[in-house]
Backbone bond lengths (Angstrom), bond angles and torsions (degrees), N, CA, C in turn:
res aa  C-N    CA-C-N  psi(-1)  N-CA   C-N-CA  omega(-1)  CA-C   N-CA-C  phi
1 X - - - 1.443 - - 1.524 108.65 -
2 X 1.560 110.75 132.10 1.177 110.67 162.90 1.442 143.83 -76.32
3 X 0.903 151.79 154.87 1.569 143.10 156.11 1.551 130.90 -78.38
4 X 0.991 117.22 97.52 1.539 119.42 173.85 1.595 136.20 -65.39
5 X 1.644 113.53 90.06 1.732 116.51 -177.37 1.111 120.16 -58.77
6 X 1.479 91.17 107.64 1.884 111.50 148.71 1.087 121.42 -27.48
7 X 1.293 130.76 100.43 1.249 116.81 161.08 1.616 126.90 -139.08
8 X 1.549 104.49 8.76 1.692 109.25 165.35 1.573 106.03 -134.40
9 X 0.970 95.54 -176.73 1.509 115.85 -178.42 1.971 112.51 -60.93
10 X 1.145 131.09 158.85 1.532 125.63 177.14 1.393 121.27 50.59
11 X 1.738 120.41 9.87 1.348 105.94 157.65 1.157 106.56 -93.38
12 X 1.108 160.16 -22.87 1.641 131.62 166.91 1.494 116.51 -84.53
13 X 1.586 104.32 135.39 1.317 122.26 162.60 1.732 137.64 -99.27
14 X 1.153 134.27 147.17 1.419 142.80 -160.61 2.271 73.75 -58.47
15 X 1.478 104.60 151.44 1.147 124.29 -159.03 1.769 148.53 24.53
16 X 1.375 83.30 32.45 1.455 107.78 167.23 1.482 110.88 -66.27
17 X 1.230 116.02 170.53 1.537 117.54 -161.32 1.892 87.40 -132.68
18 X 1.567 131.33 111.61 1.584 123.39 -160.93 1.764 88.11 -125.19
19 X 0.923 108.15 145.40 1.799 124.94 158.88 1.521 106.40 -107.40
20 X 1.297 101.59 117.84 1.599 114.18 -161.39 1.448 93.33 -100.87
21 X 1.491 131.33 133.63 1.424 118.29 152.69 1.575 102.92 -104.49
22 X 1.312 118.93 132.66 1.512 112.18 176.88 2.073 101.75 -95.83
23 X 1.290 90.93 166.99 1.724 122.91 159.53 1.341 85.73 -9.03
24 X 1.649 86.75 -87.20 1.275 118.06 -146.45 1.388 121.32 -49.60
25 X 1.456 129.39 -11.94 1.321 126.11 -147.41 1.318 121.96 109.78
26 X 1.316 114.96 136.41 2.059 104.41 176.91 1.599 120.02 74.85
27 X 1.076 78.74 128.20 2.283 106.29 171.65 1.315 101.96 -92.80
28 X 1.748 96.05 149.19 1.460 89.07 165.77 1.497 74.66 -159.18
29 X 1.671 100.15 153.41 1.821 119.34 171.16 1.803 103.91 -79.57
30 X 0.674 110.69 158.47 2.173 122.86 162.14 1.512 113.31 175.99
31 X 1.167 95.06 162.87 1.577 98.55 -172.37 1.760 95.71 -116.04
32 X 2.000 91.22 140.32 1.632 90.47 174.76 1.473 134.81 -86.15
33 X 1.095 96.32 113.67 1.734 105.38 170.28 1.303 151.49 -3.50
34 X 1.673 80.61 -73.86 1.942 125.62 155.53 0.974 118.88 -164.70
35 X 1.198 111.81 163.58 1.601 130.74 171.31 1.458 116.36 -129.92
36 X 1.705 100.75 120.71 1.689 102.00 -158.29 1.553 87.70 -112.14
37 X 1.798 108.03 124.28 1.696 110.62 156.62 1.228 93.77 71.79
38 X 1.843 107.40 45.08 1.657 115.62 175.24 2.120 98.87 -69.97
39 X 1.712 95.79 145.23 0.993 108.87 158.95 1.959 103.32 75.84
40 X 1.012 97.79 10.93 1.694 100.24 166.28 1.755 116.06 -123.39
41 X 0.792 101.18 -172.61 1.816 122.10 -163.13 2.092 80.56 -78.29
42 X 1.394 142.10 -55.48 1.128 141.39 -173.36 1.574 119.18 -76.47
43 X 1.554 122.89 29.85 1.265 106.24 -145.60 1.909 96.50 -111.70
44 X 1.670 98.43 140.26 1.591 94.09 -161.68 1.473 102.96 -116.60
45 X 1.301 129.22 142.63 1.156 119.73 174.90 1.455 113.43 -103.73
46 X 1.416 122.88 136.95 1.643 146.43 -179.07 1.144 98.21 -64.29
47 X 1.447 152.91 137.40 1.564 142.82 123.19 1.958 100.48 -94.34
48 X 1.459 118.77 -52.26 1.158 101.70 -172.28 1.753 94.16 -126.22
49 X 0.908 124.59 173.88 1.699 145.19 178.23 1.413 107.87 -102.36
50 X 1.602 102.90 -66.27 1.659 105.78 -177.98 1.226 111.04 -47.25
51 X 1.418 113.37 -42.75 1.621 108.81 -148.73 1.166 92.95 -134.94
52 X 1.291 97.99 50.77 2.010 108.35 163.93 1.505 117.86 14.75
53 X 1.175 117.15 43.31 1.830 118.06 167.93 1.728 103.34 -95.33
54 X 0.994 87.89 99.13 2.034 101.64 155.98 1.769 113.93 -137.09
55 X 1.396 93.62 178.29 1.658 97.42 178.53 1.549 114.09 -134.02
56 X 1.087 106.76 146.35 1.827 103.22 -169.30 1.766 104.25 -96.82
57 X 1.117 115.96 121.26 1.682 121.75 -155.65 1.032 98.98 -84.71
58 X 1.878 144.45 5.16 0.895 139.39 157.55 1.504 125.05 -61.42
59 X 1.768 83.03 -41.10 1.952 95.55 -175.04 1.355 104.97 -82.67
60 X 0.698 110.60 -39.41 1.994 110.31 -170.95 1.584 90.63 -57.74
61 X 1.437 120.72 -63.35 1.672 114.76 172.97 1.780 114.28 -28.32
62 X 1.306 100.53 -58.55 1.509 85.98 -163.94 1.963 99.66 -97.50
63 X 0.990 108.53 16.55 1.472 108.18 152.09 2.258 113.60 92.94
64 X 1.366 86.95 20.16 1.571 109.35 -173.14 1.749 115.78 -100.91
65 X 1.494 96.81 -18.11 1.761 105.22 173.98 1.221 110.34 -64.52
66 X 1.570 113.41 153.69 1.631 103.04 156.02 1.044 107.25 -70.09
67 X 1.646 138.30 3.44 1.440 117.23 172.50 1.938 112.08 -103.60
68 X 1.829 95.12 139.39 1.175 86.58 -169.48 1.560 114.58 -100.16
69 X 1.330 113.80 -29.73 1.885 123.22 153.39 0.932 129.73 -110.89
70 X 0.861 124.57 168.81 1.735 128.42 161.19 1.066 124.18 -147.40
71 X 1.583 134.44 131.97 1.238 133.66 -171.56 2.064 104.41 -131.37
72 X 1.419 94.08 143.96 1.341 92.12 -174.77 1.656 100.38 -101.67
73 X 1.286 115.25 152.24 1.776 119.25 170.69 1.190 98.96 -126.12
74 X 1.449 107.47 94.71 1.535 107.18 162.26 1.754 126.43 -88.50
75 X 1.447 99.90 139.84 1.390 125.34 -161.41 1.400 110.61 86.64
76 X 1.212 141.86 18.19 1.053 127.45 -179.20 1.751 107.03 -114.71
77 X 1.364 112.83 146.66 1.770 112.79 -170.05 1.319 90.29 -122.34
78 X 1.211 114.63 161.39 1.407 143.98 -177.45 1.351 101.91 -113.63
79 X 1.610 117.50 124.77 1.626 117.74 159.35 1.272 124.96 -74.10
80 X 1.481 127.45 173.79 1.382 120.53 169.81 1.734 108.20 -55.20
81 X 1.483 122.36 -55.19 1.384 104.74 164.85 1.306 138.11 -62.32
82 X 1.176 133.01 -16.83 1.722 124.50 169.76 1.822 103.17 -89.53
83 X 1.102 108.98 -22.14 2.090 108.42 150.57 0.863 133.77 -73.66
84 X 1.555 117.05 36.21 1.810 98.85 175.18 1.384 111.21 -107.48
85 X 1.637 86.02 118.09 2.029 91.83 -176.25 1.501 112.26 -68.00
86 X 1.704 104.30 -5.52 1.587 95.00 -171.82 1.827 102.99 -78.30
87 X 1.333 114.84 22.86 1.617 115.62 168.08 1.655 96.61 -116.68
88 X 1.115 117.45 15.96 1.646 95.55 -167.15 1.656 99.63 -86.88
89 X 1.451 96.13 145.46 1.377 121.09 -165.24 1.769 96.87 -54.14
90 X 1.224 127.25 93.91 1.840 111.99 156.25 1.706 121.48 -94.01
C-alpha cells in the first residue's frame, strides 16, 4: 500500500489513518480525530482532544508547522494498540 501526500487543504478526513513526519525528526502513524473548518484557508487537524495535539494545514503548507509531511493511508484502521497517543512524540 501506498501513501498519499498532503498537500492542500480538504484532503484529510475525521478518521483517516496519516503518517506524520515532523520538523523535528521521526514518523509516527495516528488516526484523525477531527477536522475543524475542513477544506478552508482555517482548517485544523485533531490527532488527540485530551492533549490538544493538532496541526493547522495552513502552516504545514507554507512550511511553519512542526509538521513536515503528511501522508494519508486510505483503508487502513488503527487499533486501540497501534493508537496510543500516550507515545506520541512531544
Amino acid at each position: 500500500m501506498e501513501g498519499q501526500p498532503v498537500t492542500n487543504f480538504g484532503q484529510i478526513k475525521q478518521g483517516d489513518t496519516l503518517v506524520i513526519e515532523r520538523r523535528q525528526g521521526g514518523r509516527f502513524v495516528v488516526q484523525v480525530r477531527q477536522v475543524i473548518a475542513p477544506g478552508t484557508g482555517r482548517e485544523e487537524v485533531v490527532l488527540s482532544i485530551g492533549k490538544n495535539d493538532y496541526f493547522i494545514v495552513s502552516m504545514f503548507i507554507d512550511g511553519t508547522s512542526w509538521v513536515r509531511k503528511v501522508w494519508r493511508l486510505p483503508g487502513v484502521r488503527l487499533t486501540n494498540i497501534t493508537n496510543n497517543m500516550e507515545a506520541f512524540p512531544r
